[in-house]
C-alpha positions as semicolon CSV with decimal commas, in nm:
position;residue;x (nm);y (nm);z (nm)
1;X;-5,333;1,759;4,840
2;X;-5,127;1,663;4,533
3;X;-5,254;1,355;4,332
4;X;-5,076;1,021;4,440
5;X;-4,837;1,003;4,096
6;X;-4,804;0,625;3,996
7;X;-4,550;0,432;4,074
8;X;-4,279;0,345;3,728
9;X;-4,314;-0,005;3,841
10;X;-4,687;-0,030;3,781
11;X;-4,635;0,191;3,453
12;X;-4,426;-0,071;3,294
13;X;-4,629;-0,316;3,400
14;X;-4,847;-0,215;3,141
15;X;-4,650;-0,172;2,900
16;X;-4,442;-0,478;2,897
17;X;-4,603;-0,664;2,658
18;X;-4,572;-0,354;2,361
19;X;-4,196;-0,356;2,457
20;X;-4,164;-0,715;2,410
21;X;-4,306;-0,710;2,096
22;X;-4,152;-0,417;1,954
23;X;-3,786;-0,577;2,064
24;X;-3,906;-0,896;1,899
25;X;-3,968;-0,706;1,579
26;X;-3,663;-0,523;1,588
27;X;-3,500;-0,837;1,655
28;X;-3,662;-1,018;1,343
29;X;-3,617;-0,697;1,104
30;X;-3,225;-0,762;1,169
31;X;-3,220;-1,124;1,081
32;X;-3,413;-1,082;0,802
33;X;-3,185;-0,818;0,667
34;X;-2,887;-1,019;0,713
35;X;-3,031;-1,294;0,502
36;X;-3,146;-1,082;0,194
37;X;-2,869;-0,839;0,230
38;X;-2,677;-1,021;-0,028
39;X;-2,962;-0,970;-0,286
40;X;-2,940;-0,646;-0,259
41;X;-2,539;-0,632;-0,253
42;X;-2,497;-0,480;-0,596
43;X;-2,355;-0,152;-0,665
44;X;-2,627;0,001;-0,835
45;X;-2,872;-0,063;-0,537
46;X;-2,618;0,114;-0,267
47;X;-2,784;0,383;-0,074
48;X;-2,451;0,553;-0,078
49;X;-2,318;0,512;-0,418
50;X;-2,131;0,224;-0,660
51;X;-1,791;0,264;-0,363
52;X;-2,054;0,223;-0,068
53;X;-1,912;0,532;0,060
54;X;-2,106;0,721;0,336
55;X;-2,141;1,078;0,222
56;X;-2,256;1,335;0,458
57;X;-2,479;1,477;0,217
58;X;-2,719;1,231;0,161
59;X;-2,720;1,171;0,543
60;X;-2,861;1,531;0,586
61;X;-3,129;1,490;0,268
62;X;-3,200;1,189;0,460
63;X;-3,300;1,351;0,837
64;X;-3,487;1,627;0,626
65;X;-3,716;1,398;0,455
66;X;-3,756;1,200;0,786
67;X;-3,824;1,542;0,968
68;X;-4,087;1,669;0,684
69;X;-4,236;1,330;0,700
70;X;-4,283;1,325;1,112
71;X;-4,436;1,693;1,063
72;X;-4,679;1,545;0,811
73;X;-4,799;1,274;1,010
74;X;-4,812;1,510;1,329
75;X;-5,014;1,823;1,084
76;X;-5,264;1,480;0,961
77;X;-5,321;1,367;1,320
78;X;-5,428;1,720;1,414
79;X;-5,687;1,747;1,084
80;X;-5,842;1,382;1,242
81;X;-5,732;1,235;0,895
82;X;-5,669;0,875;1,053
83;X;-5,792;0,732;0,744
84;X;-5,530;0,916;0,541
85;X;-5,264;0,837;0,766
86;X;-5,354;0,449;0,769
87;X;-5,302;0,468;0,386
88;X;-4,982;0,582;0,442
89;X;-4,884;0,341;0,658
90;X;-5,006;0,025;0,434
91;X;-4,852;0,185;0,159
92;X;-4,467;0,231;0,362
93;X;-4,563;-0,148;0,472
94;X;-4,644;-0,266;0,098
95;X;-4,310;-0,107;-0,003
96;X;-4,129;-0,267;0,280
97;X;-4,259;-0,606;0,217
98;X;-4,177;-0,620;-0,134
99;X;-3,819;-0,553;-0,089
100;X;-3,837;-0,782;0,164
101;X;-4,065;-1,070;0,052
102;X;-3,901;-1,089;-0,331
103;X;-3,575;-1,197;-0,205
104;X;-3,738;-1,426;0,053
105;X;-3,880;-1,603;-0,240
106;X;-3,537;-1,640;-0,388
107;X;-3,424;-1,791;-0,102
108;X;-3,725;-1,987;-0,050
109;X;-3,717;-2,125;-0,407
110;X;-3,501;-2,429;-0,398
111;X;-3,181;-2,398;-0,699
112;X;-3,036;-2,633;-0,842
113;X;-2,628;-2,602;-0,802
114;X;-2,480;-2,533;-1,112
115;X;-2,202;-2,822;-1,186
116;X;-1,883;-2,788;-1,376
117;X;-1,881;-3,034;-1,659
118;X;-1,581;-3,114;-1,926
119;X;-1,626;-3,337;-2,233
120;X;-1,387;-3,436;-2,522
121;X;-1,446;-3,316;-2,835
122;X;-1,190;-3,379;-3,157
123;X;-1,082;-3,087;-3,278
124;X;-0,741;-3,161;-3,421
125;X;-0,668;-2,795;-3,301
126;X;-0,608;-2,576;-3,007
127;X;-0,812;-2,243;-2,868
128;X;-0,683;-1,935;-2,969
129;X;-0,812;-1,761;-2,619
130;X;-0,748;-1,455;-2,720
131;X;-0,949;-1,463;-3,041
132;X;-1,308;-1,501;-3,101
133;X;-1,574;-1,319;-2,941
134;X;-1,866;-1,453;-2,697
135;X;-2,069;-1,609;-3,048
136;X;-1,715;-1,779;-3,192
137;X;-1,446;-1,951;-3,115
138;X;-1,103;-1,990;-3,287
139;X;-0,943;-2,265;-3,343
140;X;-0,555;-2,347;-3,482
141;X;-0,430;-2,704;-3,615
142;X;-0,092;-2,596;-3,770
143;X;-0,224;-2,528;-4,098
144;X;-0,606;-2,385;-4,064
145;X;-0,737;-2,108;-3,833
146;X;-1,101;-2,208;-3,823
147;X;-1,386;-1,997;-3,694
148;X;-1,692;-2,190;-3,524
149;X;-2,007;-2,083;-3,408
150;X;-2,251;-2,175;-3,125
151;X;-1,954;-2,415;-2,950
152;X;-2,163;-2,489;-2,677
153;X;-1,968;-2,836;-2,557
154;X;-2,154;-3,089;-2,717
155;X;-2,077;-3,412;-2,857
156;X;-1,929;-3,421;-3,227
157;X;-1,655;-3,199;-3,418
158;X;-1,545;-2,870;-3,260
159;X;-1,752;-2,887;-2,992
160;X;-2,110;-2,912;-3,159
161;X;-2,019;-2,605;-3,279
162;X;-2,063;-2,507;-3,670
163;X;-1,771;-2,377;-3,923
164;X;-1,841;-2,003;-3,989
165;X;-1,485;-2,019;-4,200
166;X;-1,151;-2,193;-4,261
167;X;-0,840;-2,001;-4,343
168;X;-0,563;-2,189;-4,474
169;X;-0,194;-2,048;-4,484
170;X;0,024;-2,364;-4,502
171;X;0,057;-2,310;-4,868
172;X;0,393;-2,118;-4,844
173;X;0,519;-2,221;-4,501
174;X;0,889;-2,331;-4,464
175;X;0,819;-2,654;-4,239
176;X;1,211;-2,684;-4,155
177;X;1,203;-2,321;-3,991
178;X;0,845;-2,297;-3,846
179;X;0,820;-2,626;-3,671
180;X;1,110;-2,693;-3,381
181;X;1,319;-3,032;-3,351
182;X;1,082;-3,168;-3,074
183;X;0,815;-3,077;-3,322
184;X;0,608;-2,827;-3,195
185;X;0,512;-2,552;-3,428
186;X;0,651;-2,184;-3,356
187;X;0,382;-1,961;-3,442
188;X;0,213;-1,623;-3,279
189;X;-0,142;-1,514;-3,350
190;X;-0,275;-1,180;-3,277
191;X;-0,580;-0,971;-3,314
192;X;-0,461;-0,649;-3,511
193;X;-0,693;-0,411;-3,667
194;X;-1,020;-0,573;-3,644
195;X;-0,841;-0,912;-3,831
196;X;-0,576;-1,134;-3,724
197;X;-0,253;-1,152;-3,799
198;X;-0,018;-1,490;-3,813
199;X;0,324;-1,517;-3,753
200;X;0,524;-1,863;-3,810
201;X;0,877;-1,771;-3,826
202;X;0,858;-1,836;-4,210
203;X;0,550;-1,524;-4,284
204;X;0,333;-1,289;-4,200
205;X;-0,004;-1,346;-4,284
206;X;-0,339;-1,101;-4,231
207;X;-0,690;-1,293;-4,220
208;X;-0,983;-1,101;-4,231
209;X;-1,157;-1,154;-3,888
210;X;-1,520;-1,167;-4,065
211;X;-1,472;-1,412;-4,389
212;X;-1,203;-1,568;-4,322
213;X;-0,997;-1,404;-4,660
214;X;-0,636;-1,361;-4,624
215;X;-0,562;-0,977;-4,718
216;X;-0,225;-1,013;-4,702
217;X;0,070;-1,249;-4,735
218;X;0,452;-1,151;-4,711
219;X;0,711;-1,401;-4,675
220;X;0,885;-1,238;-4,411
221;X;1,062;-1,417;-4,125
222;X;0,860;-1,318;-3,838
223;X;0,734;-1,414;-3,511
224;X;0,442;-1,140;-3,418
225;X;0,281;-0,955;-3,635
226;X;0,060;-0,603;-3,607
227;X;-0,092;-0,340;-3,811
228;X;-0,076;0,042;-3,667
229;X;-0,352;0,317;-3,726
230;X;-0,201;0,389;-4,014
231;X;-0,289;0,026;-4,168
232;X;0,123;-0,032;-4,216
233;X;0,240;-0,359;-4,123
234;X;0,518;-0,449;-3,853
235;X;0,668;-0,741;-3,770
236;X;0,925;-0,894;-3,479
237;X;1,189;-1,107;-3,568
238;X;1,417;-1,206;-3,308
239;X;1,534;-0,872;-3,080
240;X;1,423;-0,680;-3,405
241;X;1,093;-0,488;-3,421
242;X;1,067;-0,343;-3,764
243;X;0,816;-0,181;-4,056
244;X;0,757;-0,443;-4,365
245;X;0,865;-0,389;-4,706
246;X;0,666;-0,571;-4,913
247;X;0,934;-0,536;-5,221
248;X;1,262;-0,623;-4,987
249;X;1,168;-0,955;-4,771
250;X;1,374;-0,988;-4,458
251;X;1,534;-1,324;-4,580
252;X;1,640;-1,200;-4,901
253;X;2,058;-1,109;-4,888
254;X;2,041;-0,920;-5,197
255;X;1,796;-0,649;-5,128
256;X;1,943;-0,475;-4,839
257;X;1,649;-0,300;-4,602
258;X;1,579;0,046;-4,507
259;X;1,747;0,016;-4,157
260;X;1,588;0,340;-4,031
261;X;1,258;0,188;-3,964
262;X;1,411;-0,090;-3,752
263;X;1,477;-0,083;-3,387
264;X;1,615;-0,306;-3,124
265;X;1,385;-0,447;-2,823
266;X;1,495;-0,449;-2,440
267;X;1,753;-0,714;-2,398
268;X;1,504;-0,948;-2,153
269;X;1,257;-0,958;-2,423
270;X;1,257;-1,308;-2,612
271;X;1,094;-1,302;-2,913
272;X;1,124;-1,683;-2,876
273;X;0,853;-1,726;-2,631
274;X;0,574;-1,477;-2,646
275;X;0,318;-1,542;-2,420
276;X;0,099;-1,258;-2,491
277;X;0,044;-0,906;-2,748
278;X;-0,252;-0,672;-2,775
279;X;-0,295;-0,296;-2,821
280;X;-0,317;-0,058;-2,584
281;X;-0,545;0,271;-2,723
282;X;-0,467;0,392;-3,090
283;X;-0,063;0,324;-3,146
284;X;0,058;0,138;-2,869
285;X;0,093;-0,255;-2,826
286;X;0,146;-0,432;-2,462
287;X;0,380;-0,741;-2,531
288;X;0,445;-1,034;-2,263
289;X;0,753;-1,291;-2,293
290;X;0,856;-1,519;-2,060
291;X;1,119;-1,232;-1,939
292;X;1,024;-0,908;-2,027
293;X;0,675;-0,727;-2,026
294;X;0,609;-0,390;-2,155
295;X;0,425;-0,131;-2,375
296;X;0,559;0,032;-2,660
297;X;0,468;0,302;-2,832
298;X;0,480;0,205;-3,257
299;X;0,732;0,427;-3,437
300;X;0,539;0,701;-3,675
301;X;0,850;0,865;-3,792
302;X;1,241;0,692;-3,907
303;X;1,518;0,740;-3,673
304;X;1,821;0,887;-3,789
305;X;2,086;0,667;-3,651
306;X;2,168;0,515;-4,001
307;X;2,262;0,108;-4,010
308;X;2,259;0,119;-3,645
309;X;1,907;0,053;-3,530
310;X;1,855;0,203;-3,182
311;X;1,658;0,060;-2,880
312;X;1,298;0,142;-2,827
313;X;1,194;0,287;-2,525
314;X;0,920;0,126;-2,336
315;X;0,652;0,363;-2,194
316;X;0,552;0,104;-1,927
């Protein structure tokens, strides 16, 4: 007579209490996941790479190792090597708790909220943003480009920050041209070459970025200034962009200029109101006006279209 089998209703009787607990883990594991998931939401820590892009090939390493990790336990359960395999099992725990328990700290760790705070500081100047570098800051008040250190927002001149140098190039500056009939100054300031370059509609002027020397000075009517790779200068002046002559100055009727290194820029571009100018890689310079933005690639050779300067062709 075949043994009475027991009924599945009796079975999970005994088991009910394992299957509650292993649900209420399973539920816990997933809440606790969602709260440190953003510590761990960096791209350097995704499973699947800096895109978080599933790849089918780490999916397959990752059933082999799970496979030759089953067989393991399965080949130590068959040697009697419990003590072995508890090891192993305190040692996957230890590693799960410490990514788990680290961030849990972090988030058990009251933090203060950072708060935004402004304060006044006289300058007598404005922030070149586009100068500087994360130790300096440059600052412009018409007549000085000044470089400060450590300006760190604290009470007192320039931010509590110190003078590293002072660059002065009002010295030859036509006021009447350079400064506009509501009296705000006309001027362009650019980062060229490792120094900067000023333009003020009455010269061009090259500081060195380090001491604070002027390198060079022409007294060319310009607004924006750059050197190439070549270290030849270039200036803008209205819809002209052309290469400086240091023995014929722009302004000067009597010494006519070598028209073929001049060239005409796109008819929306206003040399008026430059908003923005920086190179782009080894010989090319991205310019923003008001109505025309583009990048240009600086002129190595002449053209050959005599006194009539043609236009330059944006790349972008």
């Amino acid at each position: 007579m075949a043994k009475d089998k027991v009924p599945l209703v009796e079975v999970l009787k005994g088991q009910w209490a394992s299957m509650f607990g292993m649900a209420g883990m399973f539920t816990i594991t997933i809440f606790l996941s969602t709260l440190i998931q953003p510590f761990y939401d960096r791209d350097e820590l995704r499973a699947f790479g800096a895109a978080g892009s599933t790849k089918l090939w780490y999916i397959i390493i990752e059933g082999v190792f799970i496979l030759i990790f089953t067989a393991g336990i399965i080949w130590l359960a068959k040697k009697n090597m419990q003590r072995l395999i508890q090891g192993g099992i305190l040692f996957v725990l230890w590693i799960a708790l410490s990514y788990s328990l680290i961030p849990m700290a972090h988030l058990a760790i009251p933090t203060a909220e950072l708060t935004a705070t402004t304060s006044e500081t006289q300058t007598g100047g404005q922030i070149i943003q586009e100068l500087g570098d994360t130790n300096s800051v440059i600052f412009f008040d018409g007549d000085n480009l000044i470089s400060v250190d450590r300006a760190i927002g604290t009470e007192g001149e320039f931010a509590g920050g110190s003078v590293n140098w002072t660059a002065n190039i009002s010295e030859s500056r036509n006021e009447s041209v350079s400064v506009t009939p509501n009296g705000k100054m006309n001027y362009h300031i650019m980062s060229s070459a490792n120094d900067f370059i000023i333009c003020d509609m009455t010269q061009w002027v090259r500081i060195d970025s380090s001491n604070g020397e002027i390198i060079d000075r022409f007294d060319d009517n310009c607004q924006l200034g750059f050197v190439d790779n070549e270290e030849s200068e270039w200036q803008i002046f209205g819809p002209i962009l052309m290469k400086i002559d240091e023995f014929k100055p722009v302004e000067s009727i009597d010494s006519p200029r070598d028209r073929s290194w001049q060239w005409l820029m796109p008819d929306e571009f206003d040399s008026m109101n430059i908003l923005s100018a920086e190179h782009i890689g080894d010989n090319h310079i991205l310019i923003i006006s008001k109505r025309w933005a583009g990048v240009i690639e600086i002129p190595i050779e002449p053209h050959s279209d005599g006194f009539n300067p043609p236009y330059i062709e944006p790349i972008w």
